[in-house]
N, C-alpha and C positions, 0 to 999 in steps of 0.2 A: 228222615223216613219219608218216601212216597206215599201219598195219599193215596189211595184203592179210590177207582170211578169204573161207573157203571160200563161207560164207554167213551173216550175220546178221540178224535180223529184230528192229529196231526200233519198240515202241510206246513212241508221244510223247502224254503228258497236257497239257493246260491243264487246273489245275482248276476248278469253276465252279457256284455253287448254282442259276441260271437257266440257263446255258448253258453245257454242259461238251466242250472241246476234246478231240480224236484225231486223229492220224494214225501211219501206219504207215511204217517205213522198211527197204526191204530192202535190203543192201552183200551187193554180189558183188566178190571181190576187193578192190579203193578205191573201185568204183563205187554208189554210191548213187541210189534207184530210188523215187519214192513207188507205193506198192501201193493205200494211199487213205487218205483222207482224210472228216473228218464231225466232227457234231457232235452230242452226247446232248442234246435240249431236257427241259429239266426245267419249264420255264413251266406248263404244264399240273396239275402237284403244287402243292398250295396246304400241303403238310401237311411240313416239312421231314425228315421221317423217312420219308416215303413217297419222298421224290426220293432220299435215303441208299440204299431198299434198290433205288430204281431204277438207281442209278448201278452199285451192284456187280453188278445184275444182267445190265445193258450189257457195263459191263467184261469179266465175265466170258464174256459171248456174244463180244465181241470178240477176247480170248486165247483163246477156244477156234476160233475161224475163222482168225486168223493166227500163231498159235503163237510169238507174239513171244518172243527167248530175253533182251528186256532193255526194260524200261522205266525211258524219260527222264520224269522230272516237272518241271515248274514250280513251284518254292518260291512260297510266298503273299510277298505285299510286306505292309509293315504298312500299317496305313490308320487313321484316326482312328477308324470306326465297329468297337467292340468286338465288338458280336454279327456283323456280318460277317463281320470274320477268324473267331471260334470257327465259324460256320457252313462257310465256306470249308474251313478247318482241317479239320471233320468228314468236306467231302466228300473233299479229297486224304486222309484215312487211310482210306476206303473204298477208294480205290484202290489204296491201298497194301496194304490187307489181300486185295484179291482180286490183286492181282500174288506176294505174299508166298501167301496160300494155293497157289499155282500153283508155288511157285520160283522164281521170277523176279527176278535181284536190281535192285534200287532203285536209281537215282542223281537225286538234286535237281539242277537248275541256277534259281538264282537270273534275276529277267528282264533284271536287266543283261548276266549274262554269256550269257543269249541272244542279244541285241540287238548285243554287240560283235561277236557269233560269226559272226552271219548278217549285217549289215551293217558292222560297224565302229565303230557308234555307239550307245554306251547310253542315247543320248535317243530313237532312232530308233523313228518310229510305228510303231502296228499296219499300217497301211499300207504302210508299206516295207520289214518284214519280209515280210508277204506279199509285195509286189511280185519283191522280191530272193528269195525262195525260190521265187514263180515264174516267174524265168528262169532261176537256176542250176539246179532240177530240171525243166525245162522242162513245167509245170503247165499246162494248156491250163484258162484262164479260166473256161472251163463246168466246172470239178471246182471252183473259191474257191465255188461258195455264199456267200449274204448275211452270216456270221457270219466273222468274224478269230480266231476260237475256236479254228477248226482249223489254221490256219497258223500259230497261235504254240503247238499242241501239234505240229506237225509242225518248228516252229521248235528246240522243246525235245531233239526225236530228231536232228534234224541237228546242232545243238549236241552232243550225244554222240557222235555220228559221227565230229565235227574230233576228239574227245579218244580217242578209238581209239589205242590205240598213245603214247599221252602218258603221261611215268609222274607217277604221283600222291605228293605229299609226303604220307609218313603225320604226321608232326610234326618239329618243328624237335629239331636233338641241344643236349641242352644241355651234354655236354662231350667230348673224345676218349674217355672212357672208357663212357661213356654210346652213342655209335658204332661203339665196337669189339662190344661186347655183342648188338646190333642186328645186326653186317655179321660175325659169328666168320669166315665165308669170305674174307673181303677182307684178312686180317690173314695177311701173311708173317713165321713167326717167325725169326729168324736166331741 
């Protein structure tokens, strides 16, 4: 069950060296609300450290216009091409260093466990995530824009959303004595 909050304001990443996904999610009580949605194009930057300081510089025009109190990211998948990921890789730690400059704490969701979240299925296209996030957040057509960028960074914030209120295993115990150490309150002496 979701936990009821007064207010929270979710920024969701896709990260991207051509094309880098956002959207924003605000929960009033369990209700969840897209604020908006976009996409930073980087196409234009030929120089991959000019798109790096464009990205934080977005970023950070973005946190500072909706005051997100938590950004979702999108973990990189691996892929065969090396310099890709390292490139990838450099733009989500830009965004992570301008969410972290701000306070803002971090959480990755992998794209499967997007994909289950929002539709049910880890094979499930970009297209059906978009689709399925715009009926369950009732998206009107003219805000998807031509890029899928944004709805699988707004895929990533509603993905956090369901885990509201879910408690998170910090590691397995590896023995009673190792649990009781962890839980001193749970332990009745008699």
């Amino acid at each position: 069950m979701i936990r009821p909050v007064k207010e929270k304001i979710i920024l969701g990443i896709d990260p991207g060296t051509n094309v880098m996904g956002y959207g924003v999610l605000k929960i009033t009580g369990v209700k969840p609300e897209v604020v908006t949605l976009g996409v930073i194009d980087l196409r234009r930057y030929g120089n991959h450290y000019l798109k790096l300081r464009y990205v934080f510089e977005r970023v950070n025009g973005i946190i500072t216009s909706f005051l997100p109190d938590e950004l979702a990211i999108e973990a990189p998948f691996f892929g065969k091409n090396v310099q890709s990921m390292l490139k990838l890789g450099r733009a989500q730690g830009v965004v992570m260093a301008a969410a972290l400059s701000r306070d803002i704490p971090i959480t990755e969701y992998a794209p499967l466990k997007i994909k289950v979240a929002i539709t049910g299925n880890g094979q499930a296209s970009k297209e059906q995530v978009a689709d399925m996030l715009r009926r369950m957040l009732h998206i009107p057509d003219s805000e998807l824009g031509p890029f899928m960028d944004s709805t699988d960074a707004l895929g990533a914030a509603y993905c956090h959303y369901l885990q509201m209120g879910r408690p998170t295993v910090v590691s397995a115990y590896h023995d009673w004595r190792d649990f009781i150490n962890r839980n001193p309150d749970k332990v009745v002496d008699r």
